[in-house]
DSSP file (Angstrom, degrees, kcal/mol; ACC not computed):
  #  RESIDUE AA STRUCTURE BP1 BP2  ACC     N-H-->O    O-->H-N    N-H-->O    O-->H-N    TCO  KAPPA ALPHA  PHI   PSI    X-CA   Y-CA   Z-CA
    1    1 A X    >>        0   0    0      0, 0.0     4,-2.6     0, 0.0     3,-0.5   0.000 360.0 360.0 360.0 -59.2   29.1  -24.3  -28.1
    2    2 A X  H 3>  +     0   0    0      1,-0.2     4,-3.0     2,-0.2     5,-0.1   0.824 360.0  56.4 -39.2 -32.4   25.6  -26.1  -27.3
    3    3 A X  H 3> S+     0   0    0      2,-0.2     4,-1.7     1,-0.2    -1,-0.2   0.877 111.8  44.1 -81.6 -22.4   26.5  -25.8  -23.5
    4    4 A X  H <> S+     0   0    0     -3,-0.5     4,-0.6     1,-0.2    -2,-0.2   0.940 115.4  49.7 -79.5 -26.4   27.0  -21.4  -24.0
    5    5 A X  H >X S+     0   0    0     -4,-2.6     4,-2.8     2,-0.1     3,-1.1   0.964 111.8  43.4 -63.0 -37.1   23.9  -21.5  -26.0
    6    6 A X  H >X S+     0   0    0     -4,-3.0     3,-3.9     1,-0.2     4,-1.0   0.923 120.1  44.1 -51.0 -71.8   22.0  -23.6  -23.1
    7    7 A X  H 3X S+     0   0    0     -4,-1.7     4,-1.1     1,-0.3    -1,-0.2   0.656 113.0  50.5 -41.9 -15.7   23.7  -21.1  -20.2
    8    8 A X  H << S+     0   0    0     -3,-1.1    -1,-0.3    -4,-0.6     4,-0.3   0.876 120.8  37.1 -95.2 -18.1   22.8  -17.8  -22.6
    9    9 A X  H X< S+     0   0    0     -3,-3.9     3,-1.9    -4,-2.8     4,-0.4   0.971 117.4  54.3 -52.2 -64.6   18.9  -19.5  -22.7
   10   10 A X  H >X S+     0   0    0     -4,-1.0     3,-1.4     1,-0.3     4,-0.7   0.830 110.6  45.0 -38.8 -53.3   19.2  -20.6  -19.1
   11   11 A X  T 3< S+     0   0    0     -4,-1.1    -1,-0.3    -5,-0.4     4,-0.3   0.673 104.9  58.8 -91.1   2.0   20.1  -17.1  -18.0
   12   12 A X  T <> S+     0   0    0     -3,-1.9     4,-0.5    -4,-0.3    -1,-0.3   0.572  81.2  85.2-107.7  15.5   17.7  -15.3  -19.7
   13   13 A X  H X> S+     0   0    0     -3,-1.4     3,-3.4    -4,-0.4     4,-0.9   0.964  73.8  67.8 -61.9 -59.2   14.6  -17.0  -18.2
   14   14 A X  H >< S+     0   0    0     -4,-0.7     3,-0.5     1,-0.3    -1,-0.2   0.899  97.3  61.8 -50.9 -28.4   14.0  -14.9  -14.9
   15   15 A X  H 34 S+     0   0    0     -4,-0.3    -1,-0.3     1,-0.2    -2,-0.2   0.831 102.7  48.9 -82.8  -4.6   13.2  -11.9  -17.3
   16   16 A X  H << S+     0   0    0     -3,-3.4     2,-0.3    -4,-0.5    -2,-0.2   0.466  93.4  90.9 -95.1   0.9   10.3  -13.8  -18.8
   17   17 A X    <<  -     0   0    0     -4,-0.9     2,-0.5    -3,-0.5     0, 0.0  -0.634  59.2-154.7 -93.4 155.4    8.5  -14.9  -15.4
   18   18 A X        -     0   0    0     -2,-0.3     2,-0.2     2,-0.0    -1,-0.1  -0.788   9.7-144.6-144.8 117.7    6.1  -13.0  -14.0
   19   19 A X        -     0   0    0     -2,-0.5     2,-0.3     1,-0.0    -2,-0.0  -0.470  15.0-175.4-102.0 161.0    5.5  -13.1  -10.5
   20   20 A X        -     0   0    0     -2,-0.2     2,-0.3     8,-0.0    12,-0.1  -0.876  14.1-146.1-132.0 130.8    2.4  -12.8   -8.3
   21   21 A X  B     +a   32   0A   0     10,-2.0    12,-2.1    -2,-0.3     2,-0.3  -0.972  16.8 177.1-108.6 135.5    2.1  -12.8   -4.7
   22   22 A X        -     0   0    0     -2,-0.3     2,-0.3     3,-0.2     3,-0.2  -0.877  17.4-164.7-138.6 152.3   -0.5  -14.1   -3.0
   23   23 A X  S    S-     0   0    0     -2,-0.3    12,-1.9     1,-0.2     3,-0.1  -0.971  85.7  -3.4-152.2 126.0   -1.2  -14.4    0.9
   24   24 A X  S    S+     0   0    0     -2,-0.3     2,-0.2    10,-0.2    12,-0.2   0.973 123.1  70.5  36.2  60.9   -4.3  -17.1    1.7
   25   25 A X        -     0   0    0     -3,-0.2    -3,-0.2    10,-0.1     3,-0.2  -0.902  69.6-149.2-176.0 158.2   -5.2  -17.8   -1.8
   26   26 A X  S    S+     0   0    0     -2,-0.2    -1,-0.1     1,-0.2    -2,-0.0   0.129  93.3  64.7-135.8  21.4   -2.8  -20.0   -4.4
   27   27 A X  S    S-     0   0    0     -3,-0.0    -1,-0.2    -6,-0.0    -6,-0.1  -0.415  72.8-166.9-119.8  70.9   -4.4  -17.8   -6.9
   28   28 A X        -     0   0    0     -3,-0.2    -6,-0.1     1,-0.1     5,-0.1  -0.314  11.1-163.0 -91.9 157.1   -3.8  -14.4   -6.9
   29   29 A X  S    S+     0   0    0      3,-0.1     2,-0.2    -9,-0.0    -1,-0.1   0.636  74.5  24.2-125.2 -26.6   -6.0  -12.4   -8.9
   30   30 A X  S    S-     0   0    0     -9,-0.2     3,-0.2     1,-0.0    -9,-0.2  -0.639 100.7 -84.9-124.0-173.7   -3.7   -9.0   -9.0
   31   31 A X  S    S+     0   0    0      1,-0.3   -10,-2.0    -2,-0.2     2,-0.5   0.902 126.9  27.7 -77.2 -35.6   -0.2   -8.5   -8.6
   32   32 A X  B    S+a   21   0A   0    -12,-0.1     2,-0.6     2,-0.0    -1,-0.3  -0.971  70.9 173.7-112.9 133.8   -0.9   -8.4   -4.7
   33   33 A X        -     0   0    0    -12,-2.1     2,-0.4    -2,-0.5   -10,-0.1  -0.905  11.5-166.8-117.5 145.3   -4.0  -10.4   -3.6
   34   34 A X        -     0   0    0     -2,-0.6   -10,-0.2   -12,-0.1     2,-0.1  -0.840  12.8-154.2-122.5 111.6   -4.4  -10.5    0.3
   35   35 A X        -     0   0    0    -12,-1.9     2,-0.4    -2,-0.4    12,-0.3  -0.263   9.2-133.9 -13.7 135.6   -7.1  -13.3    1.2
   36   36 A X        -     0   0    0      1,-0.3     3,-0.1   -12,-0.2     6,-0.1  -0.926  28.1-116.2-104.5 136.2   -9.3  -13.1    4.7
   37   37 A X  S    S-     0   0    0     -2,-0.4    -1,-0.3     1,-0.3     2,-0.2   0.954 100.9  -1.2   1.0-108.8   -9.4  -16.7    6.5
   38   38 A X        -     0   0    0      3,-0.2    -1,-0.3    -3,-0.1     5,-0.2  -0.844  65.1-148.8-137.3 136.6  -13.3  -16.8    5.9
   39   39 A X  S    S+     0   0    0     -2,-0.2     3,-0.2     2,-0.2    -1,-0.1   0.434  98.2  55.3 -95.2   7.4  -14.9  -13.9    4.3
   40   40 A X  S    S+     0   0    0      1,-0.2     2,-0.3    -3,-0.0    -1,-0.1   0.917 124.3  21.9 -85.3 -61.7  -18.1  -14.7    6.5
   41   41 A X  S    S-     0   0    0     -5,-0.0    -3,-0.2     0, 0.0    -1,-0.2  -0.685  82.5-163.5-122.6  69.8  -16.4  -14.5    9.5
   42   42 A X        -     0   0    0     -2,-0.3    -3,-0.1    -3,-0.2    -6,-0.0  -0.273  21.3-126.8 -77.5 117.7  -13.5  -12.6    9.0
   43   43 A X    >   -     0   0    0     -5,-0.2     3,-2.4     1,-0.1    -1,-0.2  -0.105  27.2-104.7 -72.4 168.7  -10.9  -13.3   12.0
   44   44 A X  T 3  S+     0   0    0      1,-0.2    -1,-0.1     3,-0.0    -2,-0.1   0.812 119.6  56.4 -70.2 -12.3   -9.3   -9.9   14.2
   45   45 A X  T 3  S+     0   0    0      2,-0.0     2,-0.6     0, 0.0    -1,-0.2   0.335  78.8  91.4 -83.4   5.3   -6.2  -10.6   12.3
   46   46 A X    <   +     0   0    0     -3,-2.4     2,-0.3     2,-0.0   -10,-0.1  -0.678  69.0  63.7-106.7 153.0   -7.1  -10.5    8.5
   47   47 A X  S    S-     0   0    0     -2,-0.6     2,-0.3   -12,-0.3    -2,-0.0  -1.000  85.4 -78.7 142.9-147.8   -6.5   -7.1    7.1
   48   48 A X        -     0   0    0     -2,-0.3     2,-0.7     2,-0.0    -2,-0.0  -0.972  20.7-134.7-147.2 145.1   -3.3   -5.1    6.7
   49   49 A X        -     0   0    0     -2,-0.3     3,-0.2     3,-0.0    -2,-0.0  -0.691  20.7-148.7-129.1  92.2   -1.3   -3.1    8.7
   50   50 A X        -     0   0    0     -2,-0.7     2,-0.4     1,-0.1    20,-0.1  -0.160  40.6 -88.3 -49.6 152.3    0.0    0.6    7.3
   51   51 A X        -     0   0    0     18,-0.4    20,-4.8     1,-0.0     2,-0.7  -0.197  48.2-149.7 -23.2  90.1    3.2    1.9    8.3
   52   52 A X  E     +b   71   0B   0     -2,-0.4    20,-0.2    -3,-0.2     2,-0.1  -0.760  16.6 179.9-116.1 144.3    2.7    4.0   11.6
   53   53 A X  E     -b   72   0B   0     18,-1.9    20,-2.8    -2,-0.7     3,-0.1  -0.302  31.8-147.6-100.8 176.8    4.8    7.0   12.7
   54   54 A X  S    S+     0   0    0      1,-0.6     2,-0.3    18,-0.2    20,-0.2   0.505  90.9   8.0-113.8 -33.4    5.0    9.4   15.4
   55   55 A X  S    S-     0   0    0     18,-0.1    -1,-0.6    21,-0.0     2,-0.2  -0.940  90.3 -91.6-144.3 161.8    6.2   12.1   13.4
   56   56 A X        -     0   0    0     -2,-0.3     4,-0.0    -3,-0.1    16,-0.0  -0.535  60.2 -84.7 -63.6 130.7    6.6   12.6    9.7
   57   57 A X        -     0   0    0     -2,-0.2     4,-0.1     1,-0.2     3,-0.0  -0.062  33.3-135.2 -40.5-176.2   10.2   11.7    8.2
   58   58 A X  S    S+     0   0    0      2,-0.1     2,-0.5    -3,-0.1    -1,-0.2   0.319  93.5  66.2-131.2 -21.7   12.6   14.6    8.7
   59   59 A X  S    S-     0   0    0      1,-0.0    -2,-0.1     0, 0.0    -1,-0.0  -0.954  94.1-122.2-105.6 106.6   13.7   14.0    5.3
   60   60 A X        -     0   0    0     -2,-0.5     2,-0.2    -3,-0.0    -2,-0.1  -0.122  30.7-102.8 -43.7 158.6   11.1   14.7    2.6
   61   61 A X        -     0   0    0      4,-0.1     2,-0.2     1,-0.1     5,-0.1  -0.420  31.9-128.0 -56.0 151.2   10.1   11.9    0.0
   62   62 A X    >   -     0   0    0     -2,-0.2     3,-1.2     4,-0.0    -1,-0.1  -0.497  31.6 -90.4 -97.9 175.1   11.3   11.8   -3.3
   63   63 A X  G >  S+     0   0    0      1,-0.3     3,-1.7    -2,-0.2    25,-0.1   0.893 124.2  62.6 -62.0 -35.6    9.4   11.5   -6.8
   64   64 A X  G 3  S+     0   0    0      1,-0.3    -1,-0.3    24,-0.1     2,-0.2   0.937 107.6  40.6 -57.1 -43.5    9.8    7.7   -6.4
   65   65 A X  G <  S+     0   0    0     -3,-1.2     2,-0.4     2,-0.1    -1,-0.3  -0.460  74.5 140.9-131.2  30.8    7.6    7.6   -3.2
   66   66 A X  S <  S+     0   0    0     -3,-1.7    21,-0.2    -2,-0.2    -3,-0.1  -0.674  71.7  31.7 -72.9 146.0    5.0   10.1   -4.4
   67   67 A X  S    S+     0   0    0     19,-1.1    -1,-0.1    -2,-0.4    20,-0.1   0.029  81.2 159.0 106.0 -32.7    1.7    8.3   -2.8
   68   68 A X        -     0   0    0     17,-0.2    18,-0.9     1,-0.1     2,-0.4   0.162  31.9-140.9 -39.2 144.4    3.0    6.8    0.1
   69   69 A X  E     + C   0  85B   0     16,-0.2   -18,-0.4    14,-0.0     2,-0.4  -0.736  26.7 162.4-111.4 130.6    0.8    5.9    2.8
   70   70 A X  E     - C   0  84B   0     14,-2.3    14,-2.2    -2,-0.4     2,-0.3  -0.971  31.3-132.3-139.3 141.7    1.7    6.3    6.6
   71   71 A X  E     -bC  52  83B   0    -20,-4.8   -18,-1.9    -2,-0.4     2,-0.5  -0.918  23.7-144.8 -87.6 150.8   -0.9    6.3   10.2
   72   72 A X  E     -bC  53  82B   0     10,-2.7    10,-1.3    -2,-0.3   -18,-0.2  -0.996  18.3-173.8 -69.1  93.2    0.2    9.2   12.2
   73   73 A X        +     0   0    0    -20,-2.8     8,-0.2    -2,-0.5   -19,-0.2   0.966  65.1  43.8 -35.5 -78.0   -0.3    8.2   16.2
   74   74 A X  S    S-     0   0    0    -20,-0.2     2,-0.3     6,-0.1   -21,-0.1  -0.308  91.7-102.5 -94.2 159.9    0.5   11.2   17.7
   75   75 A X        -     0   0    0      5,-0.1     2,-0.3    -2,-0.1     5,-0.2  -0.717  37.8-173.2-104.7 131.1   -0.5   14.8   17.1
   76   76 A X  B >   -E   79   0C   0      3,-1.2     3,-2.1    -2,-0.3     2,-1.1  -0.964  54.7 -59.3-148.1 102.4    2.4   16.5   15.4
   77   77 A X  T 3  S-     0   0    0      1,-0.3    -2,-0.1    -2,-0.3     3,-0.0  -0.600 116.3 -15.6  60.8 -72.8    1.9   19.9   15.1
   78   78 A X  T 3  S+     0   0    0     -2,-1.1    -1,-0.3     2,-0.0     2,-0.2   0.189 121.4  82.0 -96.9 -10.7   -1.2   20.9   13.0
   79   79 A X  B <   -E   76   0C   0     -3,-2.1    -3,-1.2     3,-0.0     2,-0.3  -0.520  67.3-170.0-110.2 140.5   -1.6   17.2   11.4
   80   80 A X        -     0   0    0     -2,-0.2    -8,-0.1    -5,-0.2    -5,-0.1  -0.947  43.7 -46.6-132.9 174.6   -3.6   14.9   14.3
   81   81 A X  S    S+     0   0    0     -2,-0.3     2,-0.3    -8,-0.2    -8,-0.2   0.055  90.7  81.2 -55.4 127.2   -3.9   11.0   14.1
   82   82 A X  E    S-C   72   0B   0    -10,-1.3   -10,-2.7    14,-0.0     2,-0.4  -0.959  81.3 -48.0 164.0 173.8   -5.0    9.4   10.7
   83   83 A X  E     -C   71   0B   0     -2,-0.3    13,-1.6   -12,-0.3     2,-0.3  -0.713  46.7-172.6 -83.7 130.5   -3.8    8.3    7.7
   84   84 A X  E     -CD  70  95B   0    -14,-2.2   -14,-2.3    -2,-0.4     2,-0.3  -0.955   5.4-162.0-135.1 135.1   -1.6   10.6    5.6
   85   85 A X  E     -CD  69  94B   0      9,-2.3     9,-2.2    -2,-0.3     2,-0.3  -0.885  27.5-118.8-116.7 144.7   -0.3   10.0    1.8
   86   86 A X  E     - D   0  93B   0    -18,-0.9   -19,-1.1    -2,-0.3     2,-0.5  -0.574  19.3-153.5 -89.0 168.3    2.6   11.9    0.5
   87   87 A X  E   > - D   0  92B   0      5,-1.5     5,-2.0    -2,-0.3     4,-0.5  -0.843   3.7-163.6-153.0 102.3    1.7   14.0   -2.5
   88   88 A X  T   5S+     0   0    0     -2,-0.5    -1,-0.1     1,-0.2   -25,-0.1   0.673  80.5  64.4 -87.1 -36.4    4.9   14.4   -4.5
   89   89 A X  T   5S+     0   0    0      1,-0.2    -1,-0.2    -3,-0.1    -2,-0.0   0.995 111.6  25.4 -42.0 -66.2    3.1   17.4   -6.4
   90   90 A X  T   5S-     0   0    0      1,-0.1    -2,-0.2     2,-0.0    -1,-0.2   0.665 105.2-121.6 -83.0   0.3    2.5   19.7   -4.1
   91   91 A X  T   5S+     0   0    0     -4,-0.5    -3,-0.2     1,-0.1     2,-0.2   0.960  76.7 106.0  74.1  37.5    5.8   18.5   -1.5
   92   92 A X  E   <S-D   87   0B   0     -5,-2.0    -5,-1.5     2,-0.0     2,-0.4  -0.563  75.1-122.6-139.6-140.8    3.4   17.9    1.5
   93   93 A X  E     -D   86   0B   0     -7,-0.3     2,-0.5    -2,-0.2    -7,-0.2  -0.907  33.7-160.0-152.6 117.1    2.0   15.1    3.3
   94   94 A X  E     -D   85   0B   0     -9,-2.2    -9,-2.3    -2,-0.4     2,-0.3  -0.841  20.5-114.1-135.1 130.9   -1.9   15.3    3.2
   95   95 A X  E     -D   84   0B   0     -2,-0.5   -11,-0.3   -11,-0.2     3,-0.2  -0.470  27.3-131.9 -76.5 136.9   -4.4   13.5    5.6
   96   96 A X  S    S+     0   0    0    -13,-1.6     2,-0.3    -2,-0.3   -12,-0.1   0.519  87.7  15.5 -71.0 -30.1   -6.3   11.0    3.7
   97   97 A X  S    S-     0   0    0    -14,-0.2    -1,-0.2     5,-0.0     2,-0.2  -0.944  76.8-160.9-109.8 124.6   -9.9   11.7    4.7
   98   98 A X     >  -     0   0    0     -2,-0.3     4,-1.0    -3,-0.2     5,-0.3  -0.540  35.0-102.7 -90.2 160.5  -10.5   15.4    6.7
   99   99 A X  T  4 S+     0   0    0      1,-0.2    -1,-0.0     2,-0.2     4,-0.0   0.536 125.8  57.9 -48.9 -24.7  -13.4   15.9    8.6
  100  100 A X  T >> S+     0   0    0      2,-0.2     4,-1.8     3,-0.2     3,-1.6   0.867 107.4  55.3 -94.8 -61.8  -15.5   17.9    6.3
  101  101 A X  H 3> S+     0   0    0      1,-0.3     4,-0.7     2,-0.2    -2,-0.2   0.638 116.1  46.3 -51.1  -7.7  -14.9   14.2    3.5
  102  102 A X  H 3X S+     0   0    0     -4,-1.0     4,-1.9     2,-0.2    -1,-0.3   0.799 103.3  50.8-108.6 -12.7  -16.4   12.5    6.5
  103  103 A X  H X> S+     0   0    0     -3,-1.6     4,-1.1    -5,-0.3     3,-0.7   0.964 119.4  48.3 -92.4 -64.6  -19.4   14.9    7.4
  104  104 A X  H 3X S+     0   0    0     -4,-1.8     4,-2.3     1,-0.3     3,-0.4   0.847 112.8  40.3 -45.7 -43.6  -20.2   14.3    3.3
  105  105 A X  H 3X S+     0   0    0     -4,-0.7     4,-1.1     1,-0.2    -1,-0.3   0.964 116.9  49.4 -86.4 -35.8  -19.9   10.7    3.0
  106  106 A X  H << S+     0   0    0     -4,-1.9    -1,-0.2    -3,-0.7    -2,-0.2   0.552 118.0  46.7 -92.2  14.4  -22.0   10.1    6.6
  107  107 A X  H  < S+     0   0    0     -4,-1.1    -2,-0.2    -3,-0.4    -1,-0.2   0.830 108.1  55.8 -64.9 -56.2  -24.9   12.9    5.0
  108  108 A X  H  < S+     0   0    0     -4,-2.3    -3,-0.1    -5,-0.3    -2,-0.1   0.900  78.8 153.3 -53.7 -81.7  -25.0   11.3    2.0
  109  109 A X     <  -     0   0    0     -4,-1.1     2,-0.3    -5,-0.2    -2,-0.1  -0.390  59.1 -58.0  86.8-172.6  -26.0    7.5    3.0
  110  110 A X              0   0    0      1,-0.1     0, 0.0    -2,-0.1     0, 0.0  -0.838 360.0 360.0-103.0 130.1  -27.8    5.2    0.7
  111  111 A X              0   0    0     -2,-0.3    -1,-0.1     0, 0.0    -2,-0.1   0.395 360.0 360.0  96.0 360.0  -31.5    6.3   -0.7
């Protein structure tokens, strides 16, 4: 009897941990922390690397995978190269800063 109670304890431990990944740091501070080698002198490898296509799947996303983030390489129809999120509302895949968000933000400036 003691050994089914241990095994029914035992087994229910993996539903109480809660894990954190961390990638250069052996603290991570959110649920994904990514670390830079030296934040002074940041090497050409720290950073992240999205997903990049050539074209957009052929098969829409589903409600699970609203947001998802992809680079586009190649110029694929109206859409040219850049970062694109899918956006589960409206069913489309929508480039993440347009030219017009970029003319604002390099007007604006500081001061």
């Amino acid at each position: 009897m003691k050994f089914l109670i241990f095994v029914a304890i035992l087994s229910c431990t993996p539903f109480l941990a809660y894990g954190q990944v961390g990638i250069n740091t052996q603290l991570p501070q959110a649920l994904l922390d990514i670390e830079v080698s030296d934040p002074a002198a940041p090497d050409s490898t720290d950073g992240i690397l999205i997903p990049r296509v050539s074209a957009f799947p052929a098969v829409a996303p589903d409600v699970s995978q609203d947001g998802m983030l992809v680079y586009l390489t190649t110029t694929t129809g109206n859409s040219t190269p850049g970062f694109y999120y899918w956006n589960g509302t409206i069913t489309q895949w929508c480039k993440l800063m347009t030219e017009n968000a970029m003319m604002m933000c390099s007007i604006s400036g500081v001061g």
